[in-house]
N, C-alpha and C positions, 0 to 999 in steps of 0.2 A: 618477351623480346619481340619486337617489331620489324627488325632488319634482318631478316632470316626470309627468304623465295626460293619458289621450287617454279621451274619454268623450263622450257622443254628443251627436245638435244639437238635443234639444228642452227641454235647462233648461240653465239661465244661474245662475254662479256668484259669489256675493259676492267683489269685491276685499280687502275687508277682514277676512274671517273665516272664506273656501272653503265656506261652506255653501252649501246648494243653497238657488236665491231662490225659485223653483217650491215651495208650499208641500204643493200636494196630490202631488209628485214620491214616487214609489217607495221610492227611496235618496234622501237627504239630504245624505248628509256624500260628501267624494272619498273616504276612507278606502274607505267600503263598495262606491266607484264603478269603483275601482283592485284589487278583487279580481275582476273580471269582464276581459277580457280583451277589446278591440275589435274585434266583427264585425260586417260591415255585406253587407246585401240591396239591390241594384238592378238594374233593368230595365237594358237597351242604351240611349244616346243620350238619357244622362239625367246631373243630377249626383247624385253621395250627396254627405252631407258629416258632420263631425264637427270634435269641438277638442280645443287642445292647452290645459295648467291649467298653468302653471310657478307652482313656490313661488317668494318673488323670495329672496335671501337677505340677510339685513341689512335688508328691507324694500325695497332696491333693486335695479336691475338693469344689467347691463354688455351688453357685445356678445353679441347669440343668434346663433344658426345656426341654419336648418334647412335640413335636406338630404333629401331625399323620393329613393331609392331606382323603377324601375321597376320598378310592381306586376305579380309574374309567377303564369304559369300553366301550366300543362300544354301546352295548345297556345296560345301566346303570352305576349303583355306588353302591360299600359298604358304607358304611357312617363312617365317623370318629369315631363314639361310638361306632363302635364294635371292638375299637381296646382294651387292660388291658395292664397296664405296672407293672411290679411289680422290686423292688429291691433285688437283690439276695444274700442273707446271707450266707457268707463263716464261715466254720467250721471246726476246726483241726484234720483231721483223718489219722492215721499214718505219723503224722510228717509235714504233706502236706493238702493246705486247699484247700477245695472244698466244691462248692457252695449248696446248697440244698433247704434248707428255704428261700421262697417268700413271700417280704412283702409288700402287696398294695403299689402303686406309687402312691403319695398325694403331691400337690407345693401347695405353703403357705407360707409366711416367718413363720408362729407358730408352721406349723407343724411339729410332731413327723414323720413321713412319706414321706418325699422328701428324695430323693439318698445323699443328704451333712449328713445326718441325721442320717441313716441308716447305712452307712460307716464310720460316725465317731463313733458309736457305736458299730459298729462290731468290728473296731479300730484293726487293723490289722499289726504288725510290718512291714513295708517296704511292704507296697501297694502301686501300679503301676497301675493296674486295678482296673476297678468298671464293674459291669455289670447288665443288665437290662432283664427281660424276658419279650417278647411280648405274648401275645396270639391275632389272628384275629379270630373273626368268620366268617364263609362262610355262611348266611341268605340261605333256602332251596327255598326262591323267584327268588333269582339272577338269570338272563339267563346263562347258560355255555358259555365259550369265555377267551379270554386274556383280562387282566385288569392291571394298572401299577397302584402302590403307590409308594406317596413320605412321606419321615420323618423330618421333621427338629430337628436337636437337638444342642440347644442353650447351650452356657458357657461362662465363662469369657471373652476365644478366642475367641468368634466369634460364626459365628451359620455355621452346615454343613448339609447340604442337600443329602439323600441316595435315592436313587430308587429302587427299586425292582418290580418284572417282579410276576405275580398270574396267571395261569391258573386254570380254577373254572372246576369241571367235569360235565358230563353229572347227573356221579350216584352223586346217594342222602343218608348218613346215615340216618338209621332208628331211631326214638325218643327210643322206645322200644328198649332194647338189646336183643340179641338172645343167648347171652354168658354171665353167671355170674360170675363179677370180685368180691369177696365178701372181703371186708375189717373188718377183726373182731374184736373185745375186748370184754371187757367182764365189767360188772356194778359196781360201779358206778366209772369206770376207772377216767373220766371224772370229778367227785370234787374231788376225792385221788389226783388229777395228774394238776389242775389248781386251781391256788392260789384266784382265783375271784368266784370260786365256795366254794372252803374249806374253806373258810373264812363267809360264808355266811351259818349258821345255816336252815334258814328260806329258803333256795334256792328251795326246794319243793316244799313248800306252797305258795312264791310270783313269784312263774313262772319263776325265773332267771333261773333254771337248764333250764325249756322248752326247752327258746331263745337261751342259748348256743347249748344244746344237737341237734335241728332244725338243728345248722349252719352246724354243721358237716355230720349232713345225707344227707345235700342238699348242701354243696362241695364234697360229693362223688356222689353223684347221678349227678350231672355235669360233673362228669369228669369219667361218664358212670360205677359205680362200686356201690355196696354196706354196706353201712355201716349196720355191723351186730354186734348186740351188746346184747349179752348173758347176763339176768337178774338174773342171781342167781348166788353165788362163791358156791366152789369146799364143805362148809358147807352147802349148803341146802337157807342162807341166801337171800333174798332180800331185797331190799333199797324200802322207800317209793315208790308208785305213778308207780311203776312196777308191780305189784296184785293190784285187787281188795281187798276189805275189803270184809272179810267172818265171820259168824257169825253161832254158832251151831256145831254141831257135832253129827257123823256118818249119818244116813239118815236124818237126821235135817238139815246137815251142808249143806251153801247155801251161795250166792253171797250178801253184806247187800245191796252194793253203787261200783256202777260201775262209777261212778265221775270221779275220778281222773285218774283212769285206761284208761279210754275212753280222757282226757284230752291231758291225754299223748300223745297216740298209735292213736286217731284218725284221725287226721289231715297227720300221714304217711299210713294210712288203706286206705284212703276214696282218698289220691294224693294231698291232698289240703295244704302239709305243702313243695309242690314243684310247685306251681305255680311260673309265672313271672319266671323259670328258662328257659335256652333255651330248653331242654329237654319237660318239660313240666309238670302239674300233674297226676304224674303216678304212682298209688301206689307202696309200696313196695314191691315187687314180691315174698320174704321169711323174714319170722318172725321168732324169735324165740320165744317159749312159757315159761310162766316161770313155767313149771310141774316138777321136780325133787322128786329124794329121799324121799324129806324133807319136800315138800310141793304138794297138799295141804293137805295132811295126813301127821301129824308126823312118822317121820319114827319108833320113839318109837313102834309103832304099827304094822310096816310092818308084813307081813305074816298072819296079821287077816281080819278076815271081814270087821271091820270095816275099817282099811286100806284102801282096797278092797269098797268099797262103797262111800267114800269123794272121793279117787282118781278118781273115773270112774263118780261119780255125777257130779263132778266140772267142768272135763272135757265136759261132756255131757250141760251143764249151757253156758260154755265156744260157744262153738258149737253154739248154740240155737243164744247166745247174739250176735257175729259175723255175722252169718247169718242173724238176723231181720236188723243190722246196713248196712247191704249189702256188708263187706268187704269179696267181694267174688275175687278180682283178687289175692291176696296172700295165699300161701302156709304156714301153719303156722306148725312147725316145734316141735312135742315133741322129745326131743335130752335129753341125761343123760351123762353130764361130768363129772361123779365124777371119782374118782381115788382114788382107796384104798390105795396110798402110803403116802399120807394126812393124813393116818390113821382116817379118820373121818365116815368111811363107807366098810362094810366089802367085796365091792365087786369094779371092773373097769366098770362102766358104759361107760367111753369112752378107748378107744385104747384098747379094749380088750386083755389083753395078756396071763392069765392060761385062760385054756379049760373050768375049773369050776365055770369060772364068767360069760360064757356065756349064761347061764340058764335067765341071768335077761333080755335078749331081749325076752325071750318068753315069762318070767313073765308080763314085762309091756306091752308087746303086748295084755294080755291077759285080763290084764287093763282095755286098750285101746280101745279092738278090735271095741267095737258100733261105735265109732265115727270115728277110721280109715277106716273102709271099707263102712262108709256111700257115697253116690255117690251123695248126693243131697249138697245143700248149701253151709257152707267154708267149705275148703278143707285143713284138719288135716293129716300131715303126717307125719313118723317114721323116724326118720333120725338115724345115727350114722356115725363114723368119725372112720374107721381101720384103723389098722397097722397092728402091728405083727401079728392075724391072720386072714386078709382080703382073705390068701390062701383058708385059712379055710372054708370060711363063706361065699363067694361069691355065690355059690350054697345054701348052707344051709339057707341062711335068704333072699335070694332073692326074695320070696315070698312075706315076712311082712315090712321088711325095704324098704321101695324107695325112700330114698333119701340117698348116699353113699359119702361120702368125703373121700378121701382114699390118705394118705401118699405117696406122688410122686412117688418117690423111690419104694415104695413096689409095687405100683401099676405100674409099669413100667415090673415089673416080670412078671407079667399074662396078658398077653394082652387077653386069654381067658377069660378073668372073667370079661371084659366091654360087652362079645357075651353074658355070660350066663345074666346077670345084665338087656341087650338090652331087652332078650324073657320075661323077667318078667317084663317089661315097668320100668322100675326103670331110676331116674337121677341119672348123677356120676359128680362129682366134683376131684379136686386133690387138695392136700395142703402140704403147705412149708411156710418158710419165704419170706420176704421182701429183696430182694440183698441188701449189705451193699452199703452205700454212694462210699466207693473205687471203687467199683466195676460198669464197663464198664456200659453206660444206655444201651447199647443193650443186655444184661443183662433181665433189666428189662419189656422188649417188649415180652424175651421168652416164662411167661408162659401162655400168650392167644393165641401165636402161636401153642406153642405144644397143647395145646385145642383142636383148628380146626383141625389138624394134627391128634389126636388119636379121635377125633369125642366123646368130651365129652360135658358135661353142659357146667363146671364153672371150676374153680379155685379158694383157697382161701388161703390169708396171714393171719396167725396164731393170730397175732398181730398187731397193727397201731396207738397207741396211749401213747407207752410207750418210749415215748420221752426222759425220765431222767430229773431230776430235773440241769444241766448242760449241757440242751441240744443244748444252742447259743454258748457252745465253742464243745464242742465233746457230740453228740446225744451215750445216754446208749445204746450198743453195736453196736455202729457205724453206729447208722439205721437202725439196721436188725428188728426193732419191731417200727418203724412209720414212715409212709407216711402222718401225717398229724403232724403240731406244734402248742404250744398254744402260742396266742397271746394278752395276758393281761396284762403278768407281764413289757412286754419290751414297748409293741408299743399303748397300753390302747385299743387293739383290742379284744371284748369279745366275741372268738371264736375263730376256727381256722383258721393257716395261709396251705397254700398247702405248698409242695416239689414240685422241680425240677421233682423228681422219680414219683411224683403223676400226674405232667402233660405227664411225659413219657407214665405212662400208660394209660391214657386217650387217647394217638393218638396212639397207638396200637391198643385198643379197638375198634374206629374207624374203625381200618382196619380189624379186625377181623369179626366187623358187616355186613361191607362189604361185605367179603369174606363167611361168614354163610348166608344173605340174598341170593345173588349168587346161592348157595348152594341148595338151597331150592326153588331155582325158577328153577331150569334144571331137566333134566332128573340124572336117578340113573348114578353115576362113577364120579358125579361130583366134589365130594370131591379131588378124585383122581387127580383130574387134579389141584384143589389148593395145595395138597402135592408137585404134579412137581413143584412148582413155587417158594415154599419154600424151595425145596432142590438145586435148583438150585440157589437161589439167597444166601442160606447159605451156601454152598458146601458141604450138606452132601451127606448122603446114606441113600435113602427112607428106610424107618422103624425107623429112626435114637429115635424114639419117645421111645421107648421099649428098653429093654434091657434084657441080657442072664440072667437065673435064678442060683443065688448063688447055692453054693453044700451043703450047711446046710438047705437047707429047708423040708429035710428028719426029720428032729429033732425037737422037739414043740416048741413054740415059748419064752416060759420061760426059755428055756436054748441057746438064743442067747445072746451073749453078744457085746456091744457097740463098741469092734475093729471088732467085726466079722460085723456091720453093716457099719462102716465108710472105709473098705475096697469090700462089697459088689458093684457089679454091678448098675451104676445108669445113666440113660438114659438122658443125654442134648442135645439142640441142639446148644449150646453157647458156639464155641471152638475158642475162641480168636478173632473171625472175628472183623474186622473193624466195627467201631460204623456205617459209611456211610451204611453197607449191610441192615438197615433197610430201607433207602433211594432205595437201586435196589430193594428190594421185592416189596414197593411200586406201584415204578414205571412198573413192571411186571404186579404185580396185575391190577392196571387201564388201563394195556394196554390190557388185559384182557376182562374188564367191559366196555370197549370203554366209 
């Protein structure tokens, strides 16, 4: 069989006419793709990965095979089981399909789950191609060296035999990340949004939320990111089995049954609901709390004592009961998202934008204050998420806030407000969207680069689970708000399915970890010299990270409006380049890390 390619993971191939969808990409056509022969570079205790292109024949397809051979070496073998195959689900966005959702590779004649399966279901007018995403792992035992694997993949025609060429590296990623990729949403996103959950009244009480809710924090946490998932909406509300059950009022009021709470949350506290991953059990690094407005004091009350007494009790209960459970590796996050355009609350607890709602960070700081500046046990801390006046406030709350997510964009204006942020030991994150499906995956590599690059925490996408109830033909806004899909109604998969964009970022992160362990093991300037390596291999211009400060910033921040901000100043480092330049920074970089 002749129409069978294996060609690498950073451009995505039209079903309907094998061109490459990537338009700024190198090669174009599979013809030009299939005279280069598949070799691939990775570290230890890492995945590579690549795909398979089958021509279909007749336009259709019969039973496939694949058979993944153990990748050998000189002194040893990967073993066959760590190879994943997944089928790739194309999707109609702008006219033109493109692949994104991966759905477990399963042979069976019954199954719902083989590629004949999968593609007569995605059922696609005038398909030509099918395609297949590998993942390999790199075991952190294997000795470094060259090691060759073979593929066979079987079909009607015949079966055709691929090689490819593995160099394994010296370096090793680290299990722990040093960079937080944070994947958010918000409660209970997850039964509003799949049909196996909202159908299921009881999904609380007989553990069905759990085992879904698990899968998803333990496919991001393998593919190096976190799933962070805000218990309260923009009312004050939370859903079952997210609180404790409290009982009493004002200095009465107290914890009844910490049950279900601990049911929940303990098993990602303690690491234990990420065993048997490759990563390994390691608790969740940030939590979010569910303290707001609204709870655990009615807000009815704010401004009184009493108020003032449940809030800061609870809190203090809260503290105590974490500590005795020993969940002391996570940061557990008091954060206020409310936003007064909700009308449900008369102030912006997040994105602060009049001058006069800022008063509420010193309010609940002051809250707060016993349990945020305690130095002993788990570690309580103030987060907020700026924008419009992150100018503002970078100084002024640096003190009590140390945890900072801060609007890409705006934060690209001050590069002195990550120095001032630095001297008060404070973390800094950035936040934006998810790139749309159209949009180049090297794209999606960007923003842990620019990370390393401005010498921050993390990074985090806004959204990830707002897939749309049409999201096997065109994902609700074309992907820009999930990196993960559900997988119940179509494939009887109760959980989720990854993206395409979700293993992109995964080997980014990779390389990111790399490049921060590096970092941290040299002398000071060392950053500087991973900067050289990204501008050269992007072709920009060091600082490219930052950009010039608009001329409206003389003006408060209530009086900017929405053309003044979409023609503002904003700092990329993603100017068209070839999808391949994630492939030369790579290669830079390990040449690098020897």
């Amino acid at each position: 069989m002749s129409n069978c390619y294996l060609i690498h993971d950073m451009i995505r191939i039209c079903p309907q006419t094998g061109e490459v969808l990537e338009q700024e990409a190198r090669v174009r056509s599979l013809e030009g793709l299939k005279q280069d022969s598949l070799s691939l570079i990775s570290p230890r205790n890492a995945y590579v990965s690549f795909q398979i292109i089958l021509r279909l024949d007749g336009g259709s397809i019969g039973d496939v095979r694949i058979r993944a051979e153990a990748v050998q070496g000189e002194y040893g073998e990967i073993p066959a089981a760590e190879f994943s195959f997944y089928s790739q689900w194309f999707h109609q966005i702008q006219e033109r399909y493109y692949p994104d959702a991966l759905v477990p590779l399963e042979e069976g004649p019954s199954s719902r789950l083989t590629l004949a399966a999968v593609t007569g279901l995605n059922a696609i007018e005038g398909q030509t191609y099918a395609a297949v995403w590998v993942d390999l792992f790199i075991p952190e035992g294997i000795r470094p060296g060259d090691y060759e694997g073979r593929l066979h993949v079987t079909t009607g025609a015949g079966t055709d035999t691929h090689s490819f060429r593995l160099k394994a590296l010296e370096t090793v990623v680290p299990n722990e990340s040093f960079l937080i990729a944070d994947l958010n949403s918000y409660a209970d996103n997850l039964s509003r949004r799949m049909r196996y959950l909202r159908n299921n009244e009881h999904r609380y009480e007989d553990g069905t939320y759990f085992e879904v809710e698990k899968q998803f924090y333990r496919m991001a946490h393998e593919h190096r990111c976190l799933f962070h998932y805000l218990p309260y909406s923009h009312s004050g509300d939370i859903p079952p089995t997210f609180i404790p059950e409290l009982e009493g009022k004002g200095k009465e009021m107290r914890v009844k049954d910490w049950s279900s709470f601990d049911e929940h949350y303990g098993p990602y506290l303690d690491g234990s609901a990420f065993k048997d991953t490759k990563r390994g059990a390691i608790p969740l690094p940030y939590m979010y709390l569910p303290f707001n407005f609204h709870w655990p004091a009615d807000y009815v009350k704010f401004g009184t004592k009493g108020y003032r007494t449940e809030f800061a009790g609870i809190l203090e209960e809260f503290h105590r009961h974490f500590t005795e459970m020993g969940w002391l590796d996570t940061k557990f996050e008091l954060f206020l998202n409310h936003k007064k355009r909700y009308k449900l609350f008369p102030y912006d607890g997040d994105e602060t934008r009049f001058v006069w709602d800022e008063k509420v960070n010193d309010i609940f700081y002051d809250l707060a204050k016993d349990v945020l500046e305690r130095e002993d046990g788990a570690k309580v801390i103030f987060r907020t998420d700026a924008s419009w006046s992150y100018g503002l406030h970078f100084e002024k709350y640096a003190d009590i806030i140390k945890l900072w997510v801060v609007n890409q964009q705006m934060f690209s204006w001050f590069p002195e407000g990550l120095e001032s942020l630095r001297k008060a030991g404070d973390e800094v994150w950035t936040y934006g969207g998810t790139q749309s499906i159209a949009q180049p995956l090297l794209g999606t590599v960007i923003s842990p680069i620019t990370a390393v690059a401005r010498g921050v925490d993390g990074f985090c996408f806004w959204e990830n689970t707002l897939w749309g109830d049409n999201w096997h033909v065109t994902p609700e806004s074309d992907g820009q708000a999930a990196l993960f899909y559900p997988g119940d109604e179509l494939f009887g998969i109760f959980g989720p399915l990854p993206s395409i964009r979700l293993k992109t970022m995964r080997g980014a992160m990779q390389v990111v970890d790399c490049m921060e362990q590096w970092i941290r093991r040299q002398p000071e300037g060392s950053r500087d010299r991973i900067r050289e390596i990204v501008c050269q291999a992007l072709g920009i211009e060091p600082g490219s990270w930052w950009s010039d400060k608009p001329d409206f910033l003389d003006r408060p921040p209530y009086l900017w409006l929405d053309g003044m901000l979409s023609e503002a100043p904003s700092a990329t480092l993603h100017r068209d380049q070839p999808p391949e330049t994630f492939n030369d920074l790579k290669q830079a970089l390990w040449g690098l890390l020897g």
